[in-house]
Structure formats: C-alpha cells, structure tokens
DRENKOL-114256 format. One record per residue: x, y, z of N, C-alpha, C, O in turn. Coordinates in pm, whole numbers, plus 50000, padded with zeros to 5 digits. Layout:
N
XYZXYZXYZXYZ
...
END
This chain:
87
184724090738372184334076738361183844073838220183124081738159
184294061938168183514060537996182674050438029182904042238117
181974050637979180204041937960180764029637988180364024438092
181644023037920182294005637980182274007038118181793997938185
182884020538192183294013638296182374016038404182554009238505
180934028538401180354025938448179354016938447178644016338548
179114009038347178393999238307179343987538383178743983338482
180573981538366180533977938462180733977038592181063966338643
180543989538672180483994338822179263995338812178973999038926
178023994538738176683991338790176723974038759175893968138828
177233968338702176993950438685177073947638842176213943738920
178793951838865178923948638998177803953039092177353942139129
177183961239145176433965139234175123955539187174513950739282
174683952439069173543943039035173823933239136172833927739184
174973929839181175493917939257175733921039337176573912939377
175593930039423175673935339519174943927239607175613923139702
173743923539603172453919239661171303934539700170163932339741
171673945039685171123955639679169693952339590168563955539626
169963946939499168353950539406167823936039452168313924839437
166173942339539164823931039538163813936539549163903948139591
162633932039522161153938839572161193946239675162073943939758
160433955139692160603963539801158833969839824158033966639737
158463976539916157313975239984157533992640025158423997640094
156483998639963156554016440032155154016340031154594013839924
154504018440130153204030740141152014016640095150884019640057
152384004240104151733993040073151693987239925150773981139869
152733990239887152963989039693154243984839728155123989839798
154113972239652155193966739603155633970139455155053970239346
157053973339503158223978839360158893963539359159113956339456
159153961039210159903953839222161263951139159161163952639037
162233948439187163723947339108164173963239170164323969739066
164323968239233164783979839232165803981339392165993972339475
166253993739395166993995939548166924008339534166384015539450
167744010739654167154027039725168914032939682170004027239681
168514044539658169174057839605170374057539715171554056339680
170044058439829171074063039954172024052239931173204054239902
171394038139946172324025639954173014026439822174204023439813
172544029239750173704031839634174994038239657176114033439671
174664047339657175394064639685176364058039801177524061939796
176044048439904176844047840034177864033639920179024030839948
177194027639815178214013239800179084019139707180214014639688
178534031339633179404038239495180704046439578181824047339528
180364051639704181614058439747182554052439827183554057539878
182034038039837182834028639932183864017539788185034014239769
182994016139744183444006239561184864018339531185934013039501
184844032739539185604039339406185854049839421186264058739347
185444048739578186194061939664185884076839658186474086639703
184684075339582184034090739536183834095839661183934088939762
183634104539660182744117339754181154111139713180834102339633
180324120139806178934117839780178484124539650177744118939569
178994137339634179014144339508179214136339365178314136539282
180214130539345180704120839237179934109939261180274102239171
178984103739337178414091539318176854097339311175944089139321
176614107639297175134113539238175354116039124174484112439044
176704123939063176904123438890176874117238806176634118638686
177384102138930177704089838822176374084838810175924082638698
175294081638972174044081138949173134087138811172604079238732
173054098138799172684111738745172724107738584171804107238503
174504104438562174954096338452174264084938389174094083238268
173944078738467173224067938462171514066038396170994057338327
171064077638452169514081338431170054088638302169334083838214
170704095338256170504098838130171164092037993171154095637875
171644082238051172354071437951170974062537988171414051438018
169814062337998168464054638020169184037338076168864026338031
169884039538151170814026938236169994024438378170104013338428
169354032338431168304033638526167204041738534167114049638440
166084042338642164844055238624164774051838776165174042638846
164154062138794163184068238917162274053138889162444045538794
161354051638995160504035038986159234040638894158614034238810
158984057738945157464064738874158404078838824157994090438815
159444074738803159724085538649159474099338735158924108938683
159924099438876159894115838910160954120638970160954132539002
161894113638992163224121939091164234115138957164084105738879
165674129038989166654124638930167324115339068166764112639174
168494112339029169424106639118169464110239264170334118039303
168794106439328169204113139494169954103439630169884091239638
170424109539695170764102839780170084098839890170624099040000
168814094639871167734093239936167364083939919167784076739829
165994079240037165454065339991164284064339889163104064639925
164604063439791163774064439671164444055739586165674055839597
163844046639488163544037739455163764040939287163334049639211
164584030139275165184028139144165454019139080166294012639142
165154013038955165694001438923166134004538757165694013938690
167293992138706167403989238580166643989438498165683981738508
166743997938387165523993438248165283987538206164343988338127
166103975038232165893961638184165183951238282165203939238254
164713954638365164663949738509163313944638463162593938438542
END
C-alpha cells in the first residue's frame, strides 16, 4: 500500500460514521473509535485478512496518522480506542 492510498482508505472510514465521543470506565474520549470496528470495516472495505488490517492499522501509528487515545497499545483488534492526530 503507498501512503496516498492508505490515507485515503482512512478519509473514507473518517466517513464511515465510526469516529464519536465515546465513554470507558466514566471518561469521556473524544473523536476516536474502537480498534475491532476498524479491523472488521478494513477487511470488509479491501478484503484483507485480519492480519493485513492490523499492518495497515500498525502502518498507520507509525506514519503518526493515528495513536492509542493514552499512547499505550499498538494497533489491536480490540476495543481500545483510537483517534486521528488531527482530531
């Protein structure tokens, strides 16, 4: 994948309706979405495996294109909380 085109296969998912405030443990995050729902729209969007939509995730966190919400997990397919750096 080259940086254009995952940049724009994350625009699209911005539009997804995936990214809003969200509520864990009584803290509100805001602008962000959960890891799994990604991982499930990236392999449905482009036909990856789950494997290839954590790389591209993964990809993403080190092109500083996304973060962890508190900067502690890489890419997971889990519900953990992520948003744009620009967000």
């Amino acid at each position: 994948w080259s940086r254009e085109d995952i940049v724009e296969l994350f625009l699209r998912f911005r539009e997804s309706g995936h990214i809003r405030d969200r509520m864990y443990h009584g803290r509100k995050y805001r602008s962000c979405f959960v890891g799994s729902e990604a991982v499930k729209w990236l392999c449905n969007e482009t036909g990856l495996e789950v494997e290839g939509a954590l790389l591209l995730g993964n990809e993403m966190i080190a092109s500083t294109m996304i973060h962890h919400v508190v900067h502690e997990h890489i890419f997971k397919n889990e519900f953990l909380f992520y948003r744009f750096w620009d967000d």
